[in-house]
BAFI-691656 format. One record per residue: x, y, z of N, C-alpha, C, O, CB in turn. Coordinates in steps of 0.1 Angstrom, whole numbers, plus 5000, padded with zeros to 4 digits. Glycine has a CB too. Layout:
BAFI-691656
XYZXYZXYZXYZXYZ...
END
This chain:
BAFI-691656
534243625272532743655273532543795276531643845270532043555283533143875283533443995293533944075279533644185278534643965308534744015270535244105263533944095247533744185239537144055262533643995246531944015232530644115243530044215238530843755225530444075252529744195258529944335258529044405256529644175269531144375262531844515258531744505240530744585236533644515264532144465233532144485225530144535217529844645211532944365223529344425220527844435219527644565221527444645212527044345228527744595235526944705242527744815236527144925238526844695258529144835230529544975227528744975208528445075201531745005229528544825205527844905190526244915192525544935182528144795172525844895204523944915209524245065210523445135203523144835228525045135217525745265216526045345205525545455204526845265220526645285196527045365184525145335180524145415182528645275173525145245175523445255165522545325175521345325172522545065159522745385187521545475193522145605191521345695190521145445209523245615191523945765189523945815172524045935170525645755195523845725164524345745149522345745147521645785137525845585139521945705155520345745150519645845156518645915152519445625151520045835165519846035176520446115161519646185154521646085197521546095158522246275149521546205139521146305133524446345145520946075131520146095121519046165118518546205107519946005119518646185130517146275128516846425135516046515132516046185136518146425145518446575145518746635130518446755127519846605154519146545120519546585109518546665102518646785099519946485102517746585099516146615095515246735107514046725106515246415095515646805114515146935121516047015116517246995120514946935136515647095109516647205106516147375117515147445116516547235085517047365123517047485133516947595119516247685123518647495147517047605114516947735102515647755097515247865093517747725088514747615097513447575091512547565105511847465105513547415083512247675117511547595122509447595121508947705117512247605135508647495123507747465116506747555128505547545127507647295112507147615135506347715146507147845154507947805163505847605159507047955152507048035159506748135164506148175154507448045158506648225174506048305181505948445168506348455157506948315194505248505176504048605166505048735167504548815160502048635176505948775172507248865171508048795155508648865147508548825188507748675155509048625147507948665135508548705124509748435149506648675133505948695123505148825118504548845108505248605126505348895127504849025124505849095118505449155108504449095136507449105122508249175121508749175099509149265092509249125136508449005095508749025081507249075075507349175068509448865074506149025077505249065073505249225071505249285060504349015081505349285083505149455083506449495067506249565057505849535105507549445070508349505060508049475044508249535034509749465064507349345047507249315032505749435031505349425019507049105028505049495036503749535035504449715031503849805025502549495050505349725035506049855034507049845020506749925011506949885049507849775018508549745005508149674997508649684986509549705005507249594998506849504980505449514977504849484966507149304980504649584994503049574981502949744982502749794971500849454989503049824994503249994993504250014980503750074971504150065008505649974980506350034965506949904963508149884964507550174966506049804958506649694947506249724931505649824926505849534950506549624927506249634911505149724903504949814896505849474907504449644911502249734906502549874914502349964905499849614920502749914920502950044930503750114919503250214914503850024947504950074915505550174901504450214886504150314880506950064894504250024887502850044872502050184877501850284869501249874871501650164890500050264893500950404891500250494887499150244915502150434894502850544894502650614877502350734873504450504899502850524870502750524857501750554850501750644842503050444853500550474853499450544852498650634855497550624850499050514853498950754865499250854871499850944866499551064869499750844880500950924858501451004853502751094863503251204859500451074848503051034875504151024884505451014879506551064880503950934891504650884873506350864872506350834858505350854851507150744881507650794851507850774835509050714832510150764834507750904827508750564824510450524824510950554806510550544795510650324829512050574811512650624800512850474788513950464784514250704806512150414784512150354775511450374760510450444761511850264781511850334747511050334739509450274746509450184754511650274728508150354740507250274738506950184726507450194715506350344739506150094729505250024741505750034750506950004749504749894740505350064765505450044777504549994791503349984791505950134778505349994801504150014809503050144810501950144816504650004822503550234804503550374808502350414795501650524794505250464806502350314787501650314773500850224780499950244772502450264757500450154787499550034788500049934786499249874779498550034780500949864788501449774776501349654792502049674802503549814766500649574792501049444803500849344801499749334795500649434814501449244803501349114802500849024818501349064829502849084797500148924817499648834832501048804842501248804854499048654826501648794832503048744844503548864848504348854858504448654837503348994842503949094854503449124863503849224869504349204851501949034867502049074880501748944892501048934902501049194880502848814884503048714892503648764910503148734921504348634882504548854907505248854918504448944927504548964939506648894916503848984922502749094935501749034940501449064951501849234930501048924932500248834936500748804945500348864955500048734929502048664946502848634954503248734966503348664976503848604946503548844968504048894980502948894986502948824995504849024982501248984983500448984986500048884993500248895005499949004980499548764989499048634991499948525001499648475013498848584975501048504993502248395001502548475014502148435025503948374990503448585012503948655021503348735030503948735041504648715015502148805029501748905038500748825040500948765051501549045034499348775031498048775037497948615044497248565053496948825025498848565037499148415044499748415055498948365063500048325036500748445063500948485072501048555083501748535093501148465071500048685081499048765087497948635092498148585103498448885075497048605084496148445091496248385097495348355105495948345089498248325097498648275106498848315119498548245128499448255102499148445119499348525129498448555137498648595149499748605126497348555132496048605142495448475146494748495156494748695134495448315141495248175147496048185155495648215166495348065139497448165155498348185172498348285176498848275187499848175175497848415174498048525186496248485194495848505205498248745178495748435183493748395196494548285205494748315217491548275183494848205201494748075205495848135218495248145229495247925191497148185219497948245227497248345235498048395242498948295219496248375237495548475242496548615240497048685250495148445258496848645228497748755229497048875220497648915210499348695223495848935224494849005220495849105210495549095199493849065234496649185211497149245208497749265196498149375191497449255216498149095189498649085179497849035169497949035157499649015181496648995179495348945168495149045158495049045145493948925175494849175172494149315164494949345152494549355141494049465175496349365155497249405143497249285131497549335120498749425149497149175131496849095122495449115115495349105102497048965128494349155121492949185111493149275105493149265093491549215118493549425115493849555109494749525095494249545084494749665120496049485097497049455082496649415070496849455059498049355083495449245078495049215064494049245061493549175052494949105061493349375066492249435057492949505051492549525040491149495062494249575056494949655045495349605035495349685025495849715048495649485034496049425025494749325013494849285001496949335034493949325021493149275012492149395002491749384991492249175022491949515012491949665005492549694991492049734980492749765015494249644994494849694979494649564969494649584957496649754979494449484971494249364965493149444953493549504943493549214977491649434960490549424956490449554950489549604943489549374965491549624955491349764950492149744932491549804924492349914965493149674927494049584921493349544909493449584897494449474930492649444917492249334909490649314908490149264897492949214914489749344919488649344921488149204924488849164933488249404910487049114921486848964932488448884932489148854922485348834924488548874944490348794950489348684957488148684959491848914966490548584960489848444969490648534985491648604989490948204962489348474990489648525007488748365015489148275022488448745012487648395011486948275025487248185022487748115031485348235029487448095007488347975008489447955005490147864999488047895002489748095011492048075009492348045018491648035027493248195007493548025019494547995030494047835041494147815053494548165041493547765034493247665035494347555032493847445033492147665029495347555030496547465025495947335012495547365001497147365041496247215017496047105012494847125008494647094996496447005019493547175015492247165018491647225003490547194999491847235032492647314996491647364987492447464983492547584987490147404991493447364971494747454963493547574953494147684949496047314950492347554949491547634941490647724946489547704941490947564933490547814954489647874967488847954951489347994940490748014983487347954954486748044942487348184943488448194948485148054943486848284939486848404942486048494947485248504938487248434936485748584960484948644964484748784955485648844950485248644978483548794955482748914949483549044953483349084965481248914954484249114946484549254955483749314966484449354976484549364948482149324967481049404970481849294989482349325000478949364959481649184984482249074997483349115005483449145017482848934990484149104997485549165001485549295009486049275020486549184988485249405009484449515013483749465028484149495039483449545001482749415026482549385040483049295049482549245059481549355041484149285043485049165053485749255057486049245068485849025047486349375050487549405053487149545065488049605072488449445038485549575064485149625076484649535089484249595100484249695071484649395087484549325093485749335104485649375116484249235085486649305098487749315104488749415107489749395114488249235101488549505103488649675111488149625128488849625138487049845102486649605125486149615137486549545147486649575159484949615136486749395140487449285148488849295158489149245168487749185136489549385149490649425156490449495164490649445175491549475151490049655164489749785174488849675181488149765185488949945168488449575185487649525196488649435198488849495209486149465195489549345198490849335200492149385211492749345221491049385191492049495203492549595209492549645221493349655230492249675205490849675220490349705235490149605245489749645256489249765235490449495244491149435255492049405265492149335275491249395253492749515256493849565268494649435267494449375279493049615287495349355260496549255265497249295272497449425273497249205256497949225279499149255289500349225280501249285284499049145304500649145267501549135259501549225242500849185233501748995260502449325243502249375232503549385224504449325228501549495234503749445215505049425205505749495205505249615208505049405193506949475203507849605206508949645196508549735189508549595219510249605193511049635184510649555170511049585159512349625189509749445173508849355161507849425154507349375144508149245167507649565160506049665155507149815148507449925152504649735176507349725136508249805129507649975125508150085122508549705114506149925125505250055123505150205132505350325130504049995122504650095146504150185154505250135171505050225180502350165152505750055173506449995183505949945192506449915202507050065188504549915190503349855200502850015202503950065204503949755218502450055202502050205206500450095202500150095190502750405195499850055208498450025204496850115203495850095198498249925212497350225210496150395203496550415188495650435180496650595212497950415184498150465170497150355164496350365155499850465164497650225172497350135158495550145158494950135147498049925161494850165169493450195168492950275162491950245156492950205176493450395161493350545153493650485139492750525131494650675158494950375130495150335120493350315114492650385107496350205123493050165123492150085120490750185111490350165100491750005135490150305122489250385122489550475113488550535110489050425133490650525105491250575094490650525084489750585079492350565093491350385080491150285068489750275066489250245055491750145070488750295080487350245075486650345071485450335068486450175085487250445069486650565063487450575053486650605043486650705070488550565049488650535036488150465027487850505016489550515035488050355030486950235027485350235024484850165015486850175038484950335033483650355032483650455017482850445007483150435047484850555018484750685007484750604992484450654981486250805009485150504993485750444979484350364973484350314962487150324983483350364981481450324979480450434977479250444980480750254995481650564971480250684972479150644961477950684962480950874967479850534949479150544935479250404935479150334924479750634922479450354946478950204944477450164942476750234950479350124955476850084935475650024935475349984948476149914954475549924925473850044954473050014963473750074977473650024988472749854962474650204974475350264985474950424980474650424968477250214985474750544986475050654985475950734990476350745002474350674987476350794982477050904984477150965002478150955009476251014974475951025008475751095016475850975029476551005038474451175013475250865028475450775038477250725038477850755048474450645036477850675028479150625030480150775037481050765045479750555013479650905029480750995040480150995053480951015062481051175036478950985058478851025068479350915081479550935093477651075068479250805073479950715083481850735084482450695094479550555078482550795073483450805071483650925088484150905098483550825056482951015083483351125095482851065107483351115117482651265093481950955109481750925121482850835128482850815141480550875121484150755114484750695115486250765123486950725132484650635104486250875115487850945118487451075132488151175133488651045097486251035140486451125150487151005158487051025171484951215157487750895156488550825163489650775161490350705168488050745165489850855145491050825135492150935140491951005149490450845117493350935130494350965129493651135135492451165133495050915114494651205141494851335148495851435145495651545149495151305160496951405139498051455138498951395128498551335119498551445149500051425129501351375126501751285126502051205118501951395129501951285143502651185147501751065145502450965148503251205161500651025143500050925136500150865127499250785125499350945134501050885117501350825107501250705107500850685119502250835104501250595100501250425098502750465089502550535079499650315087503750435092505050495085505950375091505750305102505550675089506950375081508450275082509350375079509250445069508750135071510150365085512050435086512450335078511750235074513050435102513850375073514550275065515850395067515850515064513750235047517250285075518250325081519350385067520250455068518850195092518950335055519550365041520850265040521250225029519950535040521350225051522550105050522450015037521350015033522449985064523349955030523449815022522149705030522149635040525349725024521149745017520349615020518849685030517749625032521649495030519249795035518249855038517749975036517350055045518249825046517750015021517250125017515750115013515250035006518050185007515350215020513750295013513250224997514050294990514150515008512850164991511950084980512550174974513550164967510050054979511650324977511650384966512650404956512650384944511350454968513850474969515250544964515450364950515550354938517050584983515350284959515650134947514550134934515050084924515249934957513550174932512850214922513150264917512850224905512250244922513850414918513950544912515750544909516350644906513150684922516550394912517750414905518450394893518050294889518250374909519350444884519350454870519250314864518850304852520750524864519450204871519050104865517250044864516749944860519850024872517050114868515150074872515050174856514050114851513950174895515450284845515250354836513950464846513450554839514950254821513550454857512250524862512550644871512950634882511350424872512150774862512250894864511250964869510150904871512550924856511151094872509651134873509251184861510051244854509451244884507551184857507051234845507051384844507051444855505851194843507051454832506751554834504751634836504151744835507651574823504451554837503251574842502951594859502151664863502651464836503651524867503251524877504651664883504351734893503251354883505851684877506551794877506251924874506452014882507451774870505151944858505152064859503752104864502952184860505452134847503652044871502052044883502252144889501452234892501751924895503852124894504752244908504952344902504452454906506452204915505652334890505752454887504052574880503952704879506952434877503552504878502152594871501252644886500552744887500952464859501552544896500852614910501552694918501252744929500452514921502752704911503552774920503752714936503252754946502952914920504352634936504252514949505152514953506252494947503952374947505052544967506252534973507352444975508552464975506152564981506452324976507152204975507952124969508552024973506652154974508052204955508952114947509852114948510352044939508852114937510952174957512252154958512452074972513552054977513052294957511252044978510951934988510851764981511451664986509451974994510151764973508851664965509951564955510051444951507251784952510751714951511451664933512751724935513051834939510551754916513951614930515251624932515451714915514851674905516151454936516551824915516551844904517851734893518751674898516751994904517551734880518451654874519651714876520151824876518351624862519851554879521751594882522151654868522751764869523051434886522051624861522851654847522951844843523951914838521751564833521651864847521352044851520552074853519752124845521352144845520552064869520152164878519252154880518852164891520252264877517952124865516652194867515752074866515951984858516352334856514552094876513452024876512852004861512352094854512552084884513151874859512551814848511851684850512251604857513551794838510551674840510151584840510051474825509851514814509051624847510251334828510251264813508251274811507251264818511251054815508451294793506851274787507051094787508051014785506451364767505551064792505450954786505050904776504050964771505150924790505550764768505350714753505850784745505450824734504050704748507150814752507550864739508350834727509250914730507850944742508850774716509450724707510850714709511550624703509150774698511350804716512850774715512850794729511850804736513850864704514650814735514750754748515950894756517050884750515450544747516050954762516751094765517950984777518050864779515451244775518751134782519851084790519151114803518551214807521351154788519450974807518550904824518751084835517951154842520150684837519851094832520151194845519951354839520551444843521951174852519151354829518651504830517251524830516551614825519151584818516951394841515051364845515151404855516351394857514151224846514551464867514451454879513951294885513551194879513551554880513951314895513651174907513051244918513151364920515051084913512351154926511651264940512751284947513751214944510351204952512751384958513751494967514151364978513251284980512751664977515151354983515651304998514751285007514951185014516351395005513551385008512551365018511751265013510851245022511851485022511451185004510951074998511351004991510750894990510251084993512251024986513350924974515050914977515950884969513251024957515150934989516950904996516850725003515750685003517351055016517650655006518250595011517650525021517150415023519050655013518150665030516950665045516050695045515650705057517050715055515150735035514050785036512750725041512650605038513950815026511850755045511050725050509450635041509450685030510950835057508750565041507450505036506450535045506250475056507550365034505550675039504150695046503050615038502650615026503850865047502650535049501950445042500550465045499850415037502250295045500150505050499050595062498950755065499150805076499250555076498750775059499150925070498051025070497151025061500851035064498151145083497051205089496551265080495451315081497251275100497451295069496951425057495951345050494951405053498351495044495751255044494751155040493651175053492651255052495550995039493851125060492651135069491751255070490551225069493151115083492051365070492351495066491151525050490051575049494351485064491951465039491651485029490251415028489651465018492551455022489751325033488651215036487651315042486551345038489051075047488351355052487151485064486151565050485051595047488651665076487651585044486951685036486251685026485451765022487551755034486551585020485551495009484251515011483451575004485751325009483951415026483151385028482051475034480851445036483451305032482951635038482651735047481151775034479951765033484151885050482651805024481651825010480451785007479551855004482151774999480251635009479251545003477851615014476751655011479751345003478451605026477151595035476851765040475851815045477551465050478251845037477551985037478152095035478152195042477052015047478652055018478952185005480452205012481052145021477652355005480752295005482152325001482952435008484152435009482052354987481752545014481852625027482352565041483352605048480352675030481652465043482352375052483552305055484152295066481852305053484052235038485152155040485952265038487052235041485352015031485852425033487252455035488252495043489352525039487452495029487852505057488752495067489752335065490952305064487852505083488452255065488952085067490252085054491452055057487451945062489752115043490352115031492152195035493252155030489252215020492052315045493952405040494152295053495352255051494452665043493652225067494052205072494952065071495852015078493352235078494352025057495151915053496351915046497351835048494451855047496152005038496852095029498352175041499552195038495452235022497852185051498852265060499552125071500352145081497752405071499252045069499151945080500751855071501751815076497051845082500351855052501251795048502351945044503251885038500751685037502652035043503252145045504152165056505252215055502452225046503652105068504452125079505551985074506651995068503652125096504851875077505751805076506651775066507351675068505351745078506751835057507651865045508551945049509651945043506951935033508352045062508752175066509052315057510152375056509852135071507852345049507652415045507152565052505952515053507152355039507052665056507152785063505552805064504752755056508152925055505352855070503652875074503053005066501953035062503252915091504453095064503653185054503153165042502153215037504253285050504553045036504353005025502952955021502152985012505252915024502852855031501852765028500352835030499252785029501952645038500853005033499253075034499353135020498153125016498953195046499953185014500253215002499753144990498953194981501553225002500352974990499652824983498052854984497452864974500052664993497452854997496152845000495253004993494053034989496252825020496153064994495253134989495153154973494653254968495353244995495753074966495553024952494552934946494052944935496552964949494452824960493752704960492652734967492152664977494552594965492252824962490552804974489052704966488652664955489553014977488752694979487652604973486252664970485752764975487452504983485952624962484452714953483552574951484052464951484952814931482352594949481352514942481552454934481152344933480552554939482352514925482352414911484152364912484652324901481852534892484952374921486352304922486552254928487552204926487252334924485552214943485952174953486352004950487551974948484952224965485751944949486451814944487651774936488451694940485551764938487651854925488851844920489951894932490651824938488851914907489852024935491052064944491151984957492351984960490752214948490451914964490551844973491151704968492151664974489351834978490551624957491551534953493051514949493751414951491151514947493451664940494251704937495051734949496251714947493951774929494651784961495851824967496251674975497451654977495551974978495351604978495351464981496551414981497451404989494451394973496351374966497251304957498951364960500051324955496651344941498851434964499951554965500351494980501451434979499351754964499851494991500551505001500451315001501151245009499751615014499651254991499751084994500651034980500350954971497850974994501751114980503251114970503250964972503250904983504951214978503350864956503750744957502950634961503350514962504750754963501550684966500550574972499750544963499450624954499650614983499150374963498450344953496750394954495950374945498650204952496550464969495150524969495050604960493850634959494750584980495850674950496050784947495050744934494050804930497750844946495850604927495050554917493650484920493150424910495750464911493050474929491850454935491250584933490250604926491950404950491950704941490650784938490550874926489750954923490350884950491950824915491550854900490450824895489750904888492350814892490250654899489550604891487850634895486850614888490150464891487750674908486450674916486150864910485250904904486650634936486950904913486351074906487251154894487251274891486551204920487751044889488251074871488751234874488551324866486451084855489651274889490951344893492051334898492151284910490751404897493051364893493651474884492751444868492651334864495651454882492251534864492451504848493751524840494551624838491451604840493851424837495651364828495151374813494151384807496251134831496751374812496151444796496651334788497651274792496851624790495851314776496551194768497951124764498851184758496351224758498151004768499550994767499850924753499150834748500050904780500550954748501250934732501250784727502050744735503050974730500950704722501150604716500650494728501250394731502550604710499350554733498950464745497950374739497050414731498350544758498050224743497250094738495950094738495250034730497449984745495650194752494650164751493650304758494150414758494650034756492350294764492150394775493150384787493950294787490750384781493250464798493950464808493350354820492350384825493850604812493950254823493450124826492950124838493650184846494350024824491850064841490750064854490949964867490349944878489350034848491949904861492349764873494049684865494649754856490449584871494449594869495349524866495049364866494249304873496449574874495749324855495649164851495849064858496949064862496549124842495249004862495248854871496948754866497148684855493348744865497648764875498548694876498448554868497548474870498648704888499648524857499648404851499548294856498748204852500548394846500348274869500648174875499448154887499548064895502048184879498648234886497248264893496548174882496348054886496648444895495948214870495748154855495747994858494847944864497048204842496847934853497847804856497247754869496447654870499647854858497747834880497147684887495947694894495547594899498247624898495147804897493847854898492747874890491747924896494047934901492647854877491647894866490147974873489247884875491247734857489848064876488448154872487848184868488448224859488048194872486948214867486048284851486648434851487148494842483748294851486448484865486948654864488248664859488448784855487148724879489548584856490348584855490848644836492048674834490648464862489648654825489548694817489948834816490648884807488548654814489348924828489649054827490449124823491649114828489549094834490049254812491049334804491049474811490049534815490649354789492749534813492649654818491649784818491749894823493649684815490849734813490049864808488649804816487649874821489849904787488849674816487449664824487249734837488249734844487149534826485749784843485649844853485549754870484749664871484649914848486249784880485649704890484349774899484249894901486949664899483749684904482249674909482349854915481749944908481949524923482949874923482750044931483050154918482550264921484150074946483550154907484350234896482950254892482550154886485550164884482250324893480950354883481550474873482450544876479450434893480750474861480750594850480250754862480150874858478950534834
END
């Protein structure tokens, strides 16, 4: 009897032990379904620096710009040429990856009382919802990110999107100023918790924001800069302000770009945005633009063009933007800078912005490390007059925001640089990009018809 009792009680043992590791089975420590807001900031920020700053659309926008140019026969991107599914995957980083779990991140950093990560979660995803709408024009926002609740969120009006995304500027810098006692640290890939930069970030963007409504319907000109300047007396200051990512250049962690611009990507620099340097006599370009290895000399590829040259007698941008380790300015003070002066213009002529105007102009000079004589020499080529100042202020813009998709924002808002026809192009020079296929498929919209040429709501004639 002594010996079926032992027996019983060691297999009550086994079936409690063999059903304990059954369901440890089913938790996968690799999968877990909650974690702290370090664990979530830290992929978000990188994917916001490598796949929507220089992903896929960030090369297209290069292209349309006239930046850059891939050495392929046309049709191309470079010709206009797109299809819905090329821009499945930017949808996707945008949406899945960053703005979905940015949401997340600011529901556990409130609920955590961790003020600090909230703010940086509003600030991101207004940045993020910024290039979206800047993109594509009405995106789903108030009924997204709803899971189960509503796989079909409509789509918000751009004009909408806009005031949300100043909504939450503000939401954060009040955030912010709460002063948390817990803030981020080797997880704040941007700024390291430094939480003034990140406030100075916030108050930047909303003057960028504002500037991009000069010719919006039921907005003026003179009111959107002047809130802009009332925005950046709290904005970026310097340099060391940047919104910027390092990238150590190691296997696996190089700079987007340098991975963009390698002979397998066919993506060179154009010769349009090359002999820019040389016709201004710019000091920059042996900063800006690597010469072709093949010889020596700064060259740029034409775009659309019929036949296809050897990859390495194109130039690519210089080390200081296109190496390894190179850095991603995703923000930076020279923009802030260039905004002052925009807007200096709008609200009081062109006498005024041009201190604002070389100081921007000198602000991305230094940091290029370019010589101060030089850069007085530049300036006194580029002065500003009545009838240039906009162009020259956009133009130099564009110049110190090397590789940024604002650049194609404020093409499309003040039709500068003027670009010169490109060869066997499909169509006009396109005003937005195509709504993702698989957006199409399992989302259907009415906006979702839109053709590159169509205009979005702020783009006025």
């Amino acid at each position: 009897m002594k010996k079926i009792l032992m027996i019983l009680t060691s297999c009550v043992l086994i079936s409690a032990s063999g059903c304990k590791k059954y369901i440890d089975v089913n938790k996968n420590p690799n999968q877990p379904i909650d974690v702290a807001e370090a664990q979530i900031l830290a992929p978000v920020e990188l994917d916001i620096s490598s796949s929507v700053f220089a992903g896929n659309v960030a090369v297209i926008a290069q292209e349309y710009m006239q930046v850059a140019a891939l050495n392929q026969v046309a049709p191309n991107a470079g010709t206009y040429l797109m299809y819905n599914s090329d821009m499945d995957g930017d949808w996707t980083n945008l949406y899945v990856t960053c703005l979905n779990n940015l949401v997340t991140l600011n529901t556990k950093a409130v609920v955590d009382g961790k003020s600090n990560y909230a703010g940086i979660a509003k600030i991101l995803t207004a940045y993020c919802l910024g290039t979206g709408t800047d993109l594509w024009g009405d995106i789903p926002y108030s009924q997204a990110f709803k899971g189960s609740a509503n796989f079909t969120p409509v789509y918000d009006a751009q004009k909408d999107i806009y005031t949300n995304i100043q909504s939450l500027l503000d939401a954060g810098i009040a955030d912010i100023a709460k002063a948390g006692t817990t803030t981020p640290a080797g997880d704040d890939y941007f700024y390291a918790g430094d939480m003034s930069k990140w406030t100075k970030l916030a108050y930047t963007l909303k003057a960028r924001y504002y500037m991009h409504l000069t010719k919006a319907t039921g907005y003026t000109a003179a009111a959107q800069a002047q809130l802009a300047l009332t925005a950046l007396t709290k904005g970026m200051q310097s340099n060391d302000d940047d919104f910027k990512m390092a990238y150590s250049g190691a296997a696996g962690a190089e700079n987007p770009w340098q991975q963009n611009f390698i002979s397998a990507s066919t993506v060179v620099l154009a010769n349009t945005f090359v002999n820019g340097f040389k016709t201004r006599n710019d000091p920059r370009l042996s900063v800006m633009v690597a010469p072709a290895t093949a010889t020596g000399l700064y060259t740029g590829l034409g775009e659309g063009l019929n036949t296809i040259g050897q990859l390495e007698e194109y130039s690519r941008p210089g080390d200081f933007y296109g190496a390894a380790g190179a850095t991603n300015y995703v923000v930076n003070y020279s923009e802030a800078l260039f905004i002052k002066a925009e807007a200096t213009l709008i609200t009081s002529g062109f006498a005024t912005a041009a201190p604002v105007y070389q100081s921007a102009v000198s602000s991305h000079m230094t940091k290029l490390g370019i010589s101060t004589t030089n850069a007085i020499t530049y300036l006194a080529t580029r002065v500003l007059t009545a009838a240039n100042a906009e162009q020259l202020i956009i133009e130099e813009k564009q110049i110190a925001n090397f590789l940024s998709l604002e650049n194609y924002t404020d093409y499309r808002r003040t039709g500068y640089p003027v670009l010169p026809a490109v060869p066997n192009a499909l169509s006009a020079v396109p005003r937005r990009v195509l709504y993702p296929e698989a957006e199409i498929i399992s989302n259907p919209q009415p906006q979702q018809t839109a053709k590159l040429t169509d205009r979005l709501w702020w783009d006025v004639k």
